[in-house]
Structures are given as structure tokens and as C-alpha cells.
N, C-alpha and C positions, 0 to 999 in steps of 0.2 A: 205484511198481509198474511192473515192465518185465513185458511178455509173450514169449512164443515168436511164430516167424512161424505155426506153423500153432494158434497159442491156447490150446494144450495145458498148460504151463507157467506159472507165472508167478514171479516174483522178488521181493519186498518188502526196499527198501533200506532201512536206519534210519543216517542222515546226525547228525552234528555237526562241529561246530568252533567252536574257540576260537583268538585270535591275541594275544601276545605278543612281537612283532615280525617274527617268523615265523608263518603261519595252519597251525594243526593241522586236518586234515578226517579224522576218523573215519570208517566204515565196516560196518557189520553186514548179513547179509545174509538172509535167513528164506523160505522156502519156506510157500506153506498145505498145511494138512493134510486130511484128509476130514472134518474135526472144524469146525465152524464157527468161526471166533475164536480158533482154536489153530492156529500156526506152528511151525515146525522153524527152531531155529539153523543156517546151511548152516556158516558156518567158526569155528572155534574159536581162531581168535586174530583180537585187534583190528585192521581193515586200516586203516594210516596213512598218508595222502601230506603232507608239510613244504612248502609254498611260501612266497614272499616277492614281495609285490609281485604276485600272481596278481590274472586278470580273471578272473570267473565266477564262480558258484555250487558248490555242492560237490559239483552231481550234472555239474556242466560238468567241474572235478575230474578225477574219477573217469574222467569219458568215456560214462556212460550212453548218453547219445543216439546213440553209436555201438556201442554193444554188439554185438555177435558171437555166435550163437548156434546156429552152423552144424553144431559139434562137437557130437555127442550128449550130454547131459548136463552140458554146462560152458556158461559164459560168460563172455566176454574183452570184458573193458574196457579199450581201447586210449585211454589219457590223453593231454593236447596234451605230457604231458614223454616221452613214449618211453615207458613201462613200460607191462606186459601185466599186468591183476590178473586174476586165473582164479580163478573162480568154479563148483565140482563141484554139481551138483544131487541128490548121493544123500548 
């Protein structure tokens, strides 16, 4: 779960992977709703990063812990490989 800086928001990431000489790390990303225990799917297709030989966890991956969330309504997960995943919150 990421939050917004001013709390308003918040993010629920649903993580996997599997490795077959390369580590697959999945990605799903869910908003809550006003509804207890009922979330919103944010992206509609599977976000996949491929590593080999990677150090960290899959929320390290991703880049969570440096989320970006400056932009109204998105957030950007800047990875240790260069890529920007953007994440729309409507």
C-alpha cells in the first residue's frame, strides 16, 4: 500500500513473480473504493518487468519506494533499470 503525501490517496499493489532463468515480476495496481473491501483495477493490462540476475524484492523492482506522486492523478515508478511505469488513478 503506497499513500499520497498529503494522505488522500492511496495505491494497493498486488506483486508476483516467477523465475525461470530470467525473474518475471508482475504488477497489478487497485485503488479503494468508498465501499469497504471493494477496490478498483487501475490498469488494464499486466505490468511486466524481465530481470536476470536482479538484487531486491519486487516492490524494489518496480521502484515503489521512490514513487513519484507529484502529477495529479498518476504515479511514476522510476526502476534501478531506467523505465518510467505510470500509474493513472482514475
Amino acid at each position: 500500500m503506497i499513500s499520497s503525501p498529503s494522505g488522500d490517496q492511496q495505491l494497493l499493489i498486488r506483486h508476483s513473480s516467477w523465475s525461470l532463468g530470467e525473474t518475471h515480476h508482475n504488477y497489478n495496481f487497485y485503488e479503494q473504493t468508498f465501499i469497504p473491501l471493494v477496490q478498483k483495477k487501475l490498469n488494464h493490462q499486466n505490468i511486466e518487468i524481465v530481470t536476470r540476475s536482479a538484487e531486491g524484492d519486487d516492490l524494489q523492482i518496480l521502484g515503489a519506494r521512490n514513487a513519484d506522486s507529484s502529477q495529479p492523478n498518476t504515479v511514476i515508478f522510476p526502476n534501478p533499470y531506467g523505465e518510467k511505469i505510470r500509474v493513472s488513478l482514475q
